[in-house]
C-alpha positions as CSV (number, residue, x, y, z in Angstrom):
1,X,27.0,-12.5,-31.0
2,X,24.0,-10.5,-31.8
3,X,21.9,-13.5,-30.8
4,X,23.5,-13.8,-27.8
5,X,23.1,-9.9,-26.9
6,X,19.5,-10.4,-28.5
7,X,18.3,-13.2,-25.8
8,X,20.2,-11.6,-22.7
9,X,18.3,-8.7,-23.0
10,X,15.2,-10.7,-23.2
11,X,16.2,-12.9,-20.3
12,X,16.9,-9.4,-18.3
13,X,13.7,-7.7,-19.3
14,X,11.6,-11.1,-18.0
15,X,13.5,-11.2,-14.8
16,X,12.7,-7.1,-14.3
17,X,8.9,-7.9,-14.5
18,X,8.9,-10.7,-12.7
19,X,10.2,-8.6,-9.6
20,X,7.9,-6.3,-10.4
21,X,5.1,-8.4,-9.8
22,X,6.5,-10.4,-6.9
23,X,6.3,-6.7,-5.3
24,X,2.7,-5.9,-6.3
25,X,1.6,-9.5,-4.7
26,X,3.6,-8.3,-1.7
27,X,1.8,-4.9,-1.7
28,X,-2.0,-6.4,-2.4
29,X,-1.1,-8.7,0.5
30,X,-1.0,-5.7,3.1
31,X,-3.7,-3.8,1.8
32,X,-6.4,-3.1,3.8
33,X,-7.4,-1.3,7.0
34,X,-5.6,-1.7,10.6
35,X,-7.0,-1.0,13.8
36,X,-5.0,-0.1,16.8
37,X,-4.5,-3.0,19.3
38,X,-2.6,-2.6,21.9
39,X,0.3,0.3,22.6
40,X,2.7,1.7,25.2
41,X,3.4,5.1,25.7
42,X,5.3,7.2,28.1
43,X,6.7,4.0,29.9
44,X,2.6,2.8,30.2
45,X,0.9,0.7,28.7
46,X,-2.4,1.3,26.6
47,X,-5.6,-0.4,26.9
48,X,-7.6,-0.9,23.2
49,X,-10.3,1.6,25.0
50,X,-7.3,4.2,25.2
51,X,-6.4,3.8,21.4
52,X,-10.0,3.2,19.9
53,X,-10.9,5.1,16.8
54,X,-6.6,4.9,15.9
55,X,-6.7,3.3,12.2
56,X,-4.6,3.0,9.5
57,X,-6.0,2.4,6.0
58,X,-3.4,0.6,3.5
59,X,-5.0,1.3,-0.4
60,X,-4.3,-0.4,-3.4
61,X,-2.7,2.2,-5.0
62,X,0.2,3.2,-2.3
63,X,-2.4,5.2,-0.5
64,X,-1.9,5.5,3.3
65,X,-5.1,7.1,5.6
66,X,-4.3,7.3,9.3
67,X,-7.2,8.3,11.3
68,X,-6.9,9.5,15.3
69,X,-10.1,10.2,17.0
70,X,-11.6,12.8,14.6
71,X,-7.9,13.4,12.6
72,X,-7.9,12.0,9.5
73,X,-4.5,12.7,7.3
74,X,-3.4,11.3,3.8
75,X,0.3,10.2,2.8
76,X,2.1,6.9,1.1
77,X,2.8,3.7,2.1
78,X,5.3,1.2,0.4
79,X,6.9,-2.0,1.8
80,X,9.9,-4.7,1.7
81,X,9.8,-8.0,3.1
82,X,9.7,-6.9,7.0
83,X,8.7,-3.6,6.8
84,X,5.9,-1.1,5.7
85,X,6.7,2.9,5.9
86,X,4.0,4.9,6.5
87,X,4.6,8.5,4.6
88,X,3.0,11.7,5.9
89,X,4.1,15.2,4.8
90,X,7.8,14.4,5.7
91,X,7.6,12.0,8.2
92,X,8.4,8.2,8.0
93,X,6.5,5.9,10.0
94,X,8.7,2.3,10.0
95,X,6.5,-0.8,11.1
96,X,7.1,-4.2,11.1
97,X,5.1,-6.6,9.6
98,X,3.8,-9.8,10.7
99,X,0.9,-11.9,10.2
100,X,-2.3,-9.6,10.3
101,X,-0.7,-7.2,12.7
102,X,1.9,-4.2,11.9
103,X,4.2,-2.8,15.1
104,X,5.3,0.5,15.3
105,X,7.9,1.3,17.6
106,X,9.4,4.7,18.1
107,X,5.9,6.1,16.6
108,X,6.1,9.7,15.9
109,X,9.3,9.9,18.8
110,X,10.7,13.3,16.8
111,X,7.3,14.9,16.7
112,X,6.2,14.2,20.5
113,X,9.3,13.9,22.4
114,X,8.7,10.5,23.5
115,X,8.8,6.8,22.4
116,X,5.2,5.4,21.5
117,X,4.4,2.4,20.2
118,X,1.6,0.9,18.7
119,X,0.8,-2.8,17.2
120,X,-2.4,-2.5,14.5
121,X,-4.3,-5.8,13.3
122,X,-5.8,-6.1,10.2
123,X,-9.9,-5.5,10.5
124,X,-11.4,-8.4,10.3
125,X,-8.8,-11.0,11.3
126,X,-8.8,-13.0,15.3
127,X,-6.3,-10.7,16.0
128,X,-8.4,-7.8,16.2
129,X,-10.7,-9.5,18.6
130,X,-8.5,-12.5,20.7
């Protein structure tokens, strides 16, 4: 019996790190920086020249920089499988991620009053420049 108990705790360890690293792969995956590429805001939609210089920098080590014009403001990022949250003092930004690109929708609604959304493409990617 003390085998037994011996190689399930073993089995359950392995398993625990393997999800581990499945979500570190899945994190290194989305790092990077994002440049804002289209948005809609106030019922309007945005041109790329009305949302130049709007970036958001994914680091390696959960680190989230979102730049606006000449803003620049630190927080935390973490994912799941769809979605990335974007941590600033003590608001949550949710996105959803696809292929190169991460959408925003509802961006900062509480803190402006309206709904704004925002789609970033990873720098460097056709996305960025169709």
């Amino acid at each position: 019996m003390k085998r037994y108990s011996t190689i399930l705790i073993i089995i359950i360890s392995l398993l625990f790190c393997m999800g581990c690293s499945i979500n570190e792969k899945r994190d290194e995956a989305l790092v990077g920086k994002y440049i804002a590429i289209s948005g809609k805001a106030f019922g309007l939609n945005l041109s790329r020249d009305e949302i130049t210089g709007f970036t958001i920098e994914l680091g390696v080590d959960g680190q989230a920089i979102m730049v606006a014009e000449d803003i620049r403001v630190e927080g935390k990022w973490f994912n799941d499988d769809t979605t990335v949250t974007v941590k600033i003092d003590k608001i949550n930004m949710v996105g959803t991620i696809s292929e190169d690109t991460i959408i925003f929708e509802g961006f900062l609604k509480d803190q402006v009053g309206a709904s704004i959304d925002l789609q970033f493409a990873r720098e460097g990617t056709d996305v960025v420049y169709p």
